[in-house]
Rosetta silent file (secondary structure, phi, psi, omega in degrees, C-alpha in Angstrom):
SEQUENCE: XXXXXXXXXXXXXXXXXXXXXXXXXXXXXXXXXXXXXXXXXXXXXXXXXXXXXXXXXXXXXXXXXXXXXXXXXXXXXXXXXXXXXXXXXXXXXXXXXXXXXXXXXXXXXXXXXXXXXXXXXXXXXXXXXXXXXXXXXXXXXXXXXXXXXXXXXXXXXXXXXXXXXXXXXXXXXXXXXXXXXXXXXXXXXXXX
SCORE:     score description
SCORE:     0.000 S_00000001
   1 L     0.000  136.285 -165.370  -41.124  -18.496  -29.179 S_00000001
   2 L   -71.564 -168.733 -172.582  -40.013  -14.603  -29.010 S_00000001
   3 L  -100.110    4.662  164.474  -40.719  -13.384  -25.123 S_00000001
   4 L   -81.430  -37.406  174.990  -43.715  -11.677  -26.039 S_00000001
   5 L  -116.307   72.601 -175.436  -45.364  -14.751  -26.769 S_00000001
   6 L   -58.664  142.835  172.777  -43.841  -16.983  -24.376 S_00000001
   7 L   -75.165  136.697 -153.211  -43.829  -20.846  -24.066 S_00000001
   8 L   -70.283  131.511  168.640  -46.408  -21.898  -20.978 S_00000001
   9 L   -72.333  158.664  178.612  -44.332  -23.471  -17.903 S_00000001
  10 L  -108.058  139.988 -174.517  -45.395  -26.785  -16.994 S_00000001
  11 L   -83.736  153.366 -174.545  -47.156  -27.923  -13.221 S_00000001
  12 H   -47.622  -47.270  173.001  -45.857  -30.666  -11.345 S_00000001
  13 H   -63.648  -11.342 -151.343  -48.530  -32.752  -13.004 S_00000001
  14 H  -110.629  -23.826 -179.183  -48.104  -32.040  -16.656 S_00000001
  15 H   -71.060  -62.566 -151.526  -43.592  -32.873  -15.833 S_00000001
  16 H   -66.391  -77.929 -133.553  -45.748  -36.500  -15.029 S_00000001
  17 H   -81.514  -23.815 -145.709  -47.635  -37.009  -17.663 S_00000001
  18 H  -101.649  -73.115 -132.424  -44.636  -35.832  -20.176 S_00000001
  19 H   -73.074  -50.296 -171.432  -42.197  -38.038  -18.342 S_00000001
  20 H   -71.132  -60.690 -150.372  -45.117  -41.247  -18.190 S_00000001
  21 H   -67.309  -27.336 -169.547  -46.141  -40.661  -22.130 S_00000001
  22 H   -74.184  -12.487 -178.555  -41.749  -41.059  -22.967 S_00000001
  23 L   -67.999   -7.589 -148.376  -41.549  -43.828  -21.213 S_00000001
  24 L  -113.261   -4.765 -167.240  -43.677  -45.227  -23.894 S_00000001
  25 L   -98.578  159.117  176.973  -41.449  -43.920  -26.883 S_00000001
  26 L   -58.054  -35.251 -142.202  -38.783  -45.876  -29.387 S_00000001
  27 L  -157.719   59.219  168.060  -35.577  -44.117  -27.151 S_00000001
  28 H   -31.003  -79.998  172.279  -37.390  -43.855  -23.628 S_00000001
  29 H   -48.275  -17.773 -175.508  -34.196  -43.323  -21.854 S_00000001
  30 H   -96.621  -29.421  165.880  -32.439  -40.472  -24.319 S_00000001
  31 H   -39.972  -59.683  156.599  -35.748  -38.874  -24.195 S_00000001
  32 H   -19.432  -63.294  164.668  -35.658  -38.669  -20.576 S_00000001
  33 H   -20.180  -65.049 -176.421  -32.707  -37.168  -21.090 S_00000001
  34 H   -90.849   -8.140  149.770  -33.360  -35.007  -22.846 S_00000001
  35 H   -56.361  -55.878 -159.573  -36.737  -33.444  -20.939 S_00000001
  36 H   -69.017  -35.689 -160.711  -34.443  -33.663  -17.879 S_00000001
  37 H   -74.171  -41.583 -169.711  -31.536  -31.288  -19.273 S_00000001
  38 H   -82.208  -33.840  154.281  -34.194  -28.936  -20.350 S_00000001
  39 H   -98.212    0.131  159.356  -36.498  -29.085  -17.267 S_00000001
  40 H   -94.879  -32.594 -172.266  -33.679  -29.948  -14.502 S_00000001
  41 H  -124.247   -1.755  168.751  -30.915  -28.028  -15.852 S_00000001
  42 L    70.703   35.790 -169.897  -32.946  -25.335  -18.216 S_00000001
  43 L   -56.613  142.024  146.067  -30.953  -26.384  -20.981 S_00000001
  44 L   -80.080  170.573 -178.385  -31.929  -24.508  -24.469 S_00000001
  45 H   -82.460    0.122  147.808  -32.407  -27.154  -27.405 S_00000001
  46 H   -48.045  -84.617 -177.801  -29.059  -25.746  -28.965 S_00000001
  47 H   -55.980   -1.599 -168.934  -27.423  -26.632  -26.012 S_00000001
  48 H   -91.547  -16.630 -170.568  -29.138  -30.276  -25.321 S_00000001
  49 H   -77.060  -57.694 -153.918  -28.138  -30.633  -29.445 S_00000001
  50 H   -85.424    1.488 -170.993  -24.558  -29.474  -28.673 S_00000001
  51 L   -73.038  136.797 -162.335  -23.868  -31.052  -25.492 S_00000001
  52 E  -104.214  163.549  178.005  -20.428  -33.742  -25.362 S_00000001
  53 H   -88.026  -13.312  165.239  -20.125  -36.151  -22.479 S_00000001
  54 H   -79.431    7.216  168.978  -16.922  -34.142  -21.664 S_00000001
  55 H  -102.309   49.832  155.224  -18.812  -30.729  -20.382 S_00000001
  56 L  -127.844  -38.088 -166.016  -20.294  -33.487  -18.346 S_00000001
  57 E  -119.563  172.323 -173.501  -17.626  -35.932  -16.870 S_00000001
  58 L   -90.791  177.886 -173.090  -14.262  -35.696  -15.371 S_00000001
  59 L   -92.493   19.803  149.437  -11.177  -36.469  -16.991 S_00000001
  60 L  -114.991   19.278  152.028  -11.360  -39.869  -16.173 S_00000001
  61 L   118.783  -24.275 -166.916  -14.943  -40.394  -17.842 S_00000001
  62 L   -40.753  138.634  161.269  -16.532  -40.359  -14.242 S_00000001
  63 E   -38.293  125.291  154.968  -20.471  -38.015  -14.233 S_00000001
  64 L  -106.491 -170.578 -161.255  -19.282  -35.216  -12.537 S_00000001
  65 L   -88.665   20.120  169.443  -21.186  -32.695  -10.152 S_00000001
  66 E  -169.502  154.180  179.670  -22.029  -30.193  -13.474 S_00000001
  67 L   -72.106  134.636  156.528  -22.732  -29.800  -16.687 S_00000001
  68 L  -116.893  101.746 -173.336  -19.640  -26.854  -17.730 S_00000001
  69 E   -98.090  123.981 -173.044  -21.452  -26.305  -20.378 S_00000001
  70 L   -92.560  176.339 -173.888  -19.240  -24.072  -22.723 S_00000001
  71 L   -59.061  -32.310  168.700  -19.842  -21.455  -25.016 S_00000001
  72 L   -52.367   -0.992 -164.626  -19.517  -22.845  -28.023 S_00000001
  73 L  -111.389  -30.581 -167.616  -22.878  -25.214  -27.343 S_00000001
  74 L  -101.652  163.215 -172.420  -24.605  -22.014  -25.922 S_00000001
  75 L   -66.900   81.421  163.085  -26.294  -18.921  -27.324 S_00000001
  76 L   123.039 -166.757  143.820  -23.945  -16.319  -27.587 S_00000001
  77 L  -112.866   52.655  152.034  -21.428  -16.705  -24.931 S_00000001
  78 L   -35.430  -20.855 -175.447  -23.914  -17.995  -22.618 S_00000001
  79 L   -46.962  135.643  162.589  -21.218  -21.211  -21.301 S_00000001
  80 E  -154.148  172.367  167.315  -21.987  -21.604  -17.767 S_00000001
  81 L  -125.228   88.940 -170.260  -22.000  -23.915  -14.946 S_00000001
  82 L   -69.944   89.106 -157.847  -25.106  -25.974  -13.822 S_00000001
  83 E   -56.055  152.155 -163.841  -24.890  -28.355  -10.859 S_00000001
  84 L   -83.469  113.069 -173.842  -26.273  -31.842  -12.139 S_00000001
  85 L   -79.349  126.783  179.613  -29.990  -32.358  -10.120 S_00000001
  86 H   -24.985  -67.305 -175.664  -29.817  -35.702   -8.634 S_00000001
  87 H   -76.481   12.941  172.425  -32.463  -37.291  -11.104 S_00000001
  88 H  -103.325  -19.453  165.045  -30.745  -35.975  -14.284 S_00000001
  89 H   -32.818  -93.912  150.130  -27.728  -37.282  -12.664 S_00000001
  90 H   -10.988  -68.814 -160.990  -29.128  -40.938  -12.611 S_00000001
  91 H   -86.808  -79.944 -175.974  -30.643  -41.069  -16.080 S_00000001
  92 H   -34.378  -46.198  147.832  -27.152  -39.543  -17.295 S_00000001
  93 H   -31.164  -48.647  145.308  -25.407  -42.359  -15.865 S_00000001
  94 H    -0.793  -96.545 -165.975  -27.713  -44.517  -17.805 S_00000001
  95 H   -40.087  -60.767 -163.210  -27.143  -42.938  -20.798 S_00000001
  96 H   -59.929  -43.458 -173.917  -23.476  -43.073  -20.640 S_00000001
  97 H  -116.884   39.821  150.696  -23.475  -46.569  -20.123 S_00000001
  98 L   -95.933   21.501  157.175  -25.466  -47.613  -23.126 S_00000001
  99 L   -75.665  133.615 -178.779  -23.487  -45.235  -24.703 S_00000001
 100 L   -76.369 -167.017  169.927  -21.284  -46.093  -28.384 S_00000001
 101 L   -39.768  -33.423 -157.937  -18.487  -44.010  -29.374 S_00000001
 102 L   -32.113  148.747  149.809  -20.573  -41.002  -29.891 S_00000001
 103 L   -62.660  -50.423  178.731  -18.471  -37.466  -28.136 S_00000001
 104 E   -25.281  156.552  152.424  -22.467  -36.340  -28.087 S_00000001
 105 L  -103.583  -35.203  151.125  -24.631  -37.050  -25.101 S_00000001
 106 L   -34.877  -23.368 -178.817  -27.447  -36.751  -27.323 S_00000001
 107 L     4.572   91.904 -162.709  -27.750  -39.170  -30.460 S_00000001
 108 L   -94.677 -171.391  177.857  -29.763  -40.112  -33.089 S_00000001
 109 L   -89.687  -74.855 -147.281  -29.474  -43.746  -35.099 S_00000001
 110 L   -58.231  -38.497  169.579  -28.446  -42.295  -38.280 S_00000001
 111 L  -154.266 -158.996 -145.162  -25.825  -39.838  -37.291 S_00000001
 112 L   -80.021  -13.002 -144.101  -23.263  -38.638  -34.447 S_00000001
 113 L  -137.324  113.385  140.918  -25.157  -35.466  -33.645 S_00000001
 114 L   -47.911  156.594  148.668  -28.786  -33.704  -33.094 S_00000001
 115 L  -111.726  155.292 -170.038  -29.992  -30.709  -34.179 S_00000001
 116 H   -38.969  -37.350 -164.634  -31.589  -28.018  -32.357 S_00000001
 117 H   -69.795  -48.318  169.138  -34.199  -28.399  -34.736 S_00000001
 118 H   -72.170   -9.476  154.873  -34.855  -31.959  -34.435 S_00000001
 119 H   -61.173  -37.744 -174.266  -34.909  -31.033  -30.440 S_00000001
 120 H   -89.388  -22.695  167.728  -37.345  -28.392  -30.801 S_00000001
 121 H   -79.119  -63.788 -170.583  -39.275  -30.988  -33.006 S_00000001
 122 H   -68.804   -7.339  179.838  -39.606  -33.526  -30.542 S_00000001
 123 H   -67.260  -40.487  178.851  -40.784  -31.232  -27.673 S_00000001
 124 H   -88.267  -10.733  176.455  -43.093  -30.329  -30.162 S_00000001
 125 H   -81.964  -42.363  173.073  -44.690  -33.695  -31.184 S_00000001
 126 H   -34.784  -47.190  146.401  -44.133  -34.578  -27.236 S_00000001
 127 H   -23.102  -74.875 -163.941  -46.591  -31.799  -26.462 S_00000001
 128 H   -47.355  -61.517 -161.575  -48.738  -32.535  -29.477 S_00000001
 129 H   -64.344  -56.917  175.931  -49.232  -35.963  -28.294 S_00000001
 130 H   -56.741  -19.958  174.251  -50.023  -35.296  -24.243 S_00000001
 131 L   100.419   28.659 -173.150  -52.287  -32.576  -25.272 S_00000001
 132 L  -144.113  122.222  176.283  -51.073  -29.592  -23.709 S_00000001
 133 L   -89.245  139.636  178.671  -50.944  -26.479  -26.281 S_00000001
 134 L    93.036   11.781 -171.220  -48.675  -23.419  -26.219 S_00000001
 135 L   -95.181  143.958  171.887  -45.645  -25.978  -24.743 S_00000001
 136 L  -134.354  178.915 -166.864  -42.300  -25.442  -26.991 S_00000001
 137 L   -76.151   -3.595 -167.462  -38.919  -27.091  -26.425 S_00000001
 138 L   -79.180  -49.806 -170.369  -38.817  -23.485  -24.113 S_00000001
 139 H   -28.226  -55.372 -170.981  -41.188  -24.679  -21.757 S_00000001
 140 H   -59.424  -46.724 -172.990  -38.915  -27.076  -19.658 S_00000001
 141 H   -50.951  -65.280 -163.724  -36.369  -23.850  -19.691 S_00000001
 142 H   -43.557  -45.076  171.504  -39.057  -21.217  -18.581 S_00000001
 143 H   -65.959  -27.202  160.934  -40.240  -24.163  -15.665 S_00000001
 144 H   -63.877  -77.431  155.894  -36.677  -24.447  -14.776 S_00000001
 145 H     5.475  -89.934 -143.422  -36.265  -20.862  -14.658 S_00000001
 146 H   -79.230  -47.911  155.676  -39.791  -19.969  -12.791 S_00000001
 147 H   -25.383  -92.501  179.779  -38.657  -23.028  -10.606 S_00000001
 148 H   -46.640  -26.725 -176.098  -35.366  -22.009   -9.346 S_00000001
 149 H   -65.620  -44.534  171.460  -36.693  -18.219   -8.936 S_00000001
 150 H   -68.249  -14.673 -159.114  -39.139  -19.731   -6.295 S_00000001
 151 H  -126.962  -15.029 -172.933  -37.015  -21.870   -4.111 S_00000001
 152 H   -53.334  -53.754  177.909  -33.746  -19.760   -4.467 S_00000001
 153 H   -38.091  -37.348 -147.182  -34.695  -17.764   -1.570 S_00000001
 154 H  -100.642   -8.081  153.794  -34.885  -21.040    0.598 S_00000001
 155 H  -105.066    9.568  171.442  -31.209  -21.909    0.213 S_00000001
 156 L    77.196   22.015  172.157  -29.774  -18.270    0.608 S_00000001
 157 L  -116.029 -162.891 -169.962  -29.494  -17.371   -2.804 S_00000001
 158 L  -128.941 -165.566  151.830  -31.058  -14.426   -4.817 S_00000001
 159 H   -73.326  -20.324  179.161  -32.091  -14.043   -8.543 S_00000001
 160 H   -78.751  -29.277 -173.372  -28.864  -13.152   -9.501 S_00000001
 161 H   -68.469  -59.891  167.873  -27.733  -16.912   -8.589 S_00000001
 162 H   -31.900  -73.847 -163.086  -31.019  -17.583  -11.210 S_00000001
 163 H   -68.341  -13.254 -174.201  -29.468  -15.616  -13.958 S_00000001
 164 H   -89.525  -28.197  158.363  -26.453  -16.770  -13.592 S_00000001
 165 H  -101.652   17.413  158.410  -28.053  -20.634  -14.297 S_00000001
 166 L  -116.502    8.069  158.445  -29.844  -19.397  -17.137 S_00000001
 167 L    98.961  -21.578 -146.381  -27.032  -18.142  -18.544 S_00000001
 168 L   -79.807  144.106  139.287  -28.752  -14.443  -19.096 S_00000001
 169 L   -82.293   -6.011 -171.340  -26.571  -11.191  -19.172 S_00000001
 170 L  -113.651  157.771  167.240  -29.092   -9.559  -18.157 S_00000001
 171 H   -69.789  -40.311 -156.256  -31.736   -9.693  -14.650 S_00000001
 172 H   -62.026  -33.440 -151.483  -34.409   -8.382  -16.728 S_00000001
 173 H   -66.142  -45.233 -149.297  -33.885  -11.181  -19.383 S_00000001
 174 H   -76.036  -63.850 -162.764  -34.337  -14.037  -16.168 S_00000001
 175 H   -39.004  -45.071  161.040  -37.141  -11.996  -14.939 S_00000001
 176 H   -28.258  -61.221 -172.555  -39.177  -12.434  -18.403 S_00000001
 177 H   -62.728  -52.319 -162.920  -39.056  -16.040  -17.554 S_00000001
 178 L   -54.527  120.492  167.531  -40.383  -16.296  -14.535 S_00000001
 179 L   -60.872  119.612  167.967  -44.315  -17.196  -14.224 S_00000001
 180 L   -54.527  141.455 -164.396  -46.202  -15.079  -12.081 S_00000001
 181 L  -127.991  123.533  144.698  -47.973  -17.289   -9.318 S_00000001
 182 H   -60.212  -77.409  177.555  -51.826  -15.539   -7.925 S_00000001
 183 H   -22.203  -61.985  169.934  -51.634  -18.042   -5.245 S_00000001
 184 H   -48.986  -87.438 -175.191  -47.940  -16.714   -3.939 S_00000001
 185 H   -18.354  -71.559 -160.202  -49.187  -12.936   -4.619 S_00000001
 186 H   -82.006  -19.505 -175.106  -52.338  -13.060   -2.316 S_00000001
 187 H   -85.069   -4.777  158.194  -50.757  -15.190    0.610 S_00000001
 188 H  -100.869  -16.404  170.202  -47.940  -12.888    0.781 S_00000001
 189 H   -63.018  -34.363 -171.308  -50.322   -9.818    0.622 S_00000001
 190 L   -72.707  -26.056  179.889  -52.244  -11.581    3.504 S_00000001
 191 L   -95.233    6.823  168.755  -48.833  -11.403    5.795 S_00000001
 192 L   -65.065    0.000    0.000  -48.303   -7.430    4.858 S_00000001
């Protein structure tokens, strides 16, 4: 979805219900997966298509403590580096070790590799199915995003520390993302 008509972030409840309907799916765990890259690490569905278990692990195979995700997998030269959030962490661990041969992190049965497309397809039947309209494979990003934008402050970072885990060259781009909160807005107007 262009940025005019942006994909709707998702509320703590609606990450539940997405996360409780996959458990319920043919490939529970790579699903997981693959919500968690996009709403723990704000992955786009290029990169959750293009991602290898080496911009994940160390060079002896171990998870390490980020994704280095490089450019080639990203929009552009978007490659950045995105510390691994404890419960994508976990589920990656999993993954790897019910993993085959694959380089991918990602899989399908038929061949070595997703495509963006079939990423951006399952976000959209995932949606389709839970009921909640205007969600794209963006959604997880933009919640990631609108996330980190909120809490950065509380660990001594800024927005540029945001844009810099979305990957953007620009502030203005990361700013786009972020969902406006009423609720924030009048209770800091109330301490002015």
């Amino acid at each position: 979805m262009g940025l005019t008509k942006q994909a709707k972030t998702l509320c703590k409840s609606q990450v539940a219900l997405l996360f409780m309907m996959l458990k319920g799916t043919r490939y529970p765990l790579r699903n997981k997966v693959i919500a968690l890259l996009s709403i723990k690490a704000g992955l786009r569905a290029k990169e959750i298509a293009n991602l290898t278990w080496a911009m994940v692990t160390d060079a002896q195979g171990q998870l390490s403590e980020a994704i280095h995700l490089r450019n080639a997998a990203s929009k552009g030269k978007s490659g950045r580096v995105i510390p691994l959030n404890k419960e994508l962490k976990a589920a990656l661990q999993e993954l790897q070790r019910q993993a085959g041969s694959s380089s991918y992190v990602i899989v399908t049965e038929r061949s070595e590799q997703f495509s963006s497309a079939a990423i951006v397809n399952l976000f959209a039947a995932w949606f389709r199915r839970i009921g909640l309209q205007g969600c794209s494979s963006h959604s997880g990003r933009r919640t990631f995003i609108t996330n980190a934008a909120r809490k950065i402050s509380t660990v001594g970072g800024s927005l540029r520390d945001v844009q810099a885990l979305a990957g953007h060259k620009a502030l203005s781009t990361t700013q786009r993302y972020i969902e406006a909160d009423a609720a924030a807005q009048k209770r800091v107007v109330d301490l002015v």
